[in-house]
Residue, then its C-alpha position, 0 to 999 in steps of 0.5 A: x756314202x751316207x750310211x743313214x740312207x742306205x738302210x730302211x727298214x723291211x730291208x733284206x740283209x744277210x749275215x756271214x756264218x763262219x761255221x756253216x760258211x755260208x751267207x744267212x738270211x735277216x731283215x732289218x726290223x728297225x733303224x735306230x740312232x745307237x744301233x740296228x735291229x734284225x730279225x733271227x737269220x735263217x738258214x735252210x730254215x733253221x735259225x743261226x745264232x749270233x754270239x753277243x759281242x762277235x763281229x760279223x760281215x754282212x750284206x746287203x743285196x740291192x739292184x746296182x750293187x752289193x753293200x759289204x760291212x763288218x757290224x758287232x752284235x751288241x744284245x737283242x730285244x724283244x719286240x712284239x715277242x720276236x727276238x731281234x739281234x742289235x748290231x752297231x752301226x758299220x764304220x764303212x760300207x764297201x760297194x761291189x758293182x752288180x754283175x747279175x741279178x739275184x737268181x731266187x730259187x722256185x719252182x714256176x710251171x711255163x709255157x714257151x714258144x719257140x721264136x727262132x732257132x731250131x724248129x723256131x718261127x722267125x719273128x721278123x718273117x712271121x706272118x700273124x693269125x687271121x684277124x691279128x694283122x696290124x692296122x697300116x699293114x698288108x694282109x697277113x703280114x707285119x711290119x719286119x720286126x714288129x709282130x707284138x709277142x703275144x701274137x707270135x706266141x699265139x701262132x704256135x702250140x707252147x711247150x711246157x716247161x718248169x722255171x728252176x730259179x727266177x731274177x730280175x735278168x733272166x731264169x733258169x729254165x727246165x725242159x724235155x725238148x732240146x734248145x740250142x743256145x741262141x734259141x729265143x723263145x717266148x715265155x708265159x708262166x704266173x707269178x703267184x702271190x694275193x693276185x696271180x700275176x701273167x707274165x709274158x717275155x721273150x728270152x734268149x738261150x745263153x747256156x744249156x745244161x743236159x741232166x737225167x732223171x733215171x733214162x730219161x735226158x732232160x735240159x736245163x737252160x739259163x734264159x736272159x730277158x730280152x727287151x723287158x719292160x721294166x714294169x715287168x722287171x719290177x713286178x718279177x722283182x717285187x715277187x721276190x722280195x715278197x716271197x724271200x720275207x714269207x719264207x723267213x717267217 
C-alpha cells in the first residue's frame, strides 16, 4: 500500500487514549514530507493531550475498510494560532475489512410510513391515489412491485419518529408505535446543513429495542436501507463528514 495516497488532508482520523481508553477524534490539517500534522483531538468535547515523544494507535475511518498504524508524536506547531500535533510517518498501515457503516450520532425529527408488515400496506398489491396511476398501467393499479415510494407513502398518513444515530447503511430509529422486525417502512426526515436536504428511503426493520421513559414503553429500531440510491448514500455521508468537522471546532 502506498501510504502517500491513503492520507489527505481534511481527513478524519483518531487517536487511541490509553487513559480515557477510548478512540478520540482529529483531522489531518497537513500532509508533510517529514511528518503529519493534526488538529487537538476531541474527546466529549474536551481536548486530549498528546505526550511529545509517546507512540499512539490511530485510525482512519473510510467507507471499504479501517486503517490501524502506530505514529510517534514528535512536537507541534502553530498554524494560523492553532496548535496542531506532528506525528511521524507510519512504518505500516493494517487494513480491517468494513463490516458496517460508521453509525454518527443525532437527533433527526422523521416520518415514516409503514410499507409491509403489521398494520402495513403491501407495496407490491398497492394501489396509487387518483391521478398517480403510472403511465401504460390500468386505473388504480401499478405494475407488481414498481409503485415509485413516494406514492406509496403519500397513500397513508406518516408516524412521527426520532432518528437516534444515522450511517451510510442504515439508522436507528425511535418511535411510540411497536414494529415488528421485517417491518419495512418508508422514511422522510431533513438533513440540515447551508440547504435542507429531503431525504426519502425505504428501510427494513432488522432489530427492535423496547425502552421506558418513566410508564411510558417506547422502541427503538435499527433500520437498513434498502435500495438506496447511492447519490443519496453520499449525501447522508457527506452530512456526516460535514457535522463530525463542525463539532471538532
Amino acid at each position: 500500500m502506498d501510504l502517500k495516497n491513503l492520507f489527505h488532508e481534511n481527513m478524519l482520523l483518531e487517536v487511541y487514549d490509553h487513559n480515557g481508553r477510548a478512540y478520540c477524534k482529529s483531522i489531518i490539517q497537513e500532509v508533510n514530507k517529514d511528518n503529519i500534522a493534526i488538529g487537538i483531538p476531541m474527546k466529549m468535547q474536551e481536548q486530549v493531550v498528546l505526550q511529545e515523544g509517546a507512540a499512539y494507535t490511530f485510525r482512519v475511518v473510510l467507507d471499504d475498510a479501517l486503517y490501524y498504524f502506530r505514529s510517534r508524536v514528535l512536537g507541534t506547531k502553530i498554524s494560523g494560532h492553532v496548535i496542531l500535533y506532528l506525528i511521524s510517518w507510519p512504518q505500516k498501515v493494517e487494513r480491517r475489512q468494513r463490516r458496517h457503516f460508521f453509525r454518527f450520532p443525532c437527533a433527526l425529527d422523521a416520518h415514516y410510513w409503514i410499507l409491509s408488515g403489521e398494520g402495513g400496506l403491501s407495496e407490491n398489491d398497492a394501489s396509487p391515489p387518483p391521478g398517480k396511476e403510472e403511465k401504460g398501467a390500468p386505473k388504480g393499479e401499478y405494475p407488481r412491485g414498481k409503485m415509485p415510494l413516494n406514492i406509496m407513502a403519500e397513500s397513508q398518513e406518516p408516524e412521527k419518529a426520532l432518528i437516534v444515530n444515522i450511517s451510510g447503511g442504515g439508522l436507528l430509529l425511535a418511535s411510540g408505535r411497536y414494529l415488528p422486525e421485517g417491518s419495512v417502512l418508508a422514511l422522510r426526515f431533513f438533513l440540515h446543513g447551508k440547504k435542507q436536504k429531503e431525504v426519502l428511503v425505504k428501510g427494513k426493520v432488522v432489530r427492535a429495542y423496547p425502552f421506558k421513559i418513566g410508564k411510558v414503553v417506547r422502541y427503538r429500531y435499527g433500520i437498513e436501507f434498502l435500495d438506496l440510491n447511492e447519490r443519496v448514500r453520499d449525501e447522508i455521508i457527506r452530512y456526516i463528514f460535514t457535522i463530525s468537522r463542525e463539532r471538532l471546532r
